[in-house]
C-alpha positions, 0 to 999 in steps of 0.5 A: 517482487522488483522491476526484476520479476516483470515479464521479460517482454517488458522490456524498459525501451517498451515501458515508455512506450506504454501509453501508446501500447496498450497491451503492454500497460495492461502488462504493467497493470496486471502485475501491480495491481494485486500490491498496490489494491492491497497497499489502497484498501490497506491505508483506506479500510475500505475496499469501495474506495480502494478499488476507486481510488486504484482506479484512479492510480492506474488512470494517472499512471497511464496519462503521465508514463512517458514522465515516468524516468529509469535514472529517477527510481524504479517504476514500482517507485513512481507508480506508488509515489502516485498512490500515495499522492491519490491517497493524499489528495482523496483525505485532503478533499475529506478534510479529515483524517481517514480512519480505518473502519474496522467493520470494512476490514473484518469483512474481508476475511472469508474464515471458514467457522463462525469461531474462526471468523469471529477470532479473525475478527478479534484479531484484526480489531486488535491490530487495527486499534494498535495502528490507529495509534501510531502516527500517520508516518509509520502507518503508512511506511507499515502499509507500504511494507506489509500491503505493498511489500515494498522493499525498504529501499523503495519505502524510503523513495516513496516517503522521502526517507533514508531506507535506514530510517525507514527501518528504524521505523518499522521496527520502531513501530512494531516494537509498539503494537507488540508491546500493547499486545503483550500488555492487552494479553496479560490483562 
């Protein structure tokens, strides 16, 4: 989804005028949030601090929407160039890089069975494990791409990249935990 799926009431004049429309931020708010929650908890490992820290986001994006320029880049652009720069800022005040708890992200998961839960469980150590063993840059362009579902176009707006490198690197990056996959498989 773009600024192409927003409600046709969401007119771009209106977007400026957001701040001082409430009704129209909440519009804003509630057709982004469930992406950029997910692209928060997806970098963080931590539903607490992702709901904080979203928060945050939407705090920052309602002070600042009339800095917010069309001609710039899309507003799901500026907006998750926001996130990002929370994110940023929250692991610099940290003085350590984040590492995703594995045990905050297994808990997310509601599996039906005892079986599937603890499969599901397997599963997202497994992957969590192999992302923790890329490099930063392509964790976040994999969060932004899988979480976020930002398109590549927007990926690389966000993270300063041309969109191609930008799918250089996921595929790259993919390339990677599939190939410890195969190799923990045949094990």
């Amino acid at each position: 989804m773009d600024e192409t799926t927003l409600p046709l009431r969401l007119s771009w004049a209106r977007l400026h005028m957001a701040k001082a429309d409430e009704a129209t931020f909440e519009e804003l708010y509630e057709h982004y949030l469930p992406r950029l929650f997910n692209y928060m908890i997806y970098r963080l490992g931590n539903r607490q601090l992702a709901e904080d820290l979203t928060a945050t986001v939407f705090e920052k994006a309602l002070t600042r929407i009339a800095t917010y320029r069309r001609d710039r880049g899309a507003f799901s652009t500026w907006l998750f160039t926001i996130a990002r720069n929370v994110i940023t800022d929250h692991l610099r005040q940290q003085a350590r890089a984040e590492i995703v708890n594995l045990d905050d992200l297994c808990a997310l998961a509601a599996p039906e069975t005892p079986e599937t839960q603890y499969l599901r469980q397997e599963e997202l150590a497994r992957l969590y494990t192999g992302l923790n063993l890329l490099a930063e840059r392509e964790r976040e362009i994999i969060a932004l791409k899988f979480a976020a579902e930002l398109p590549n176009t927007r990926i690389a707006q966000v993270v300063g990249l041309s969109a191609e490198n930008v799918g250089v690197i996921l595929y790259r990056a993919i390339g990677k935990l599939r190939k410890r996959f195969e190799e923990e498989n045949e094990r």
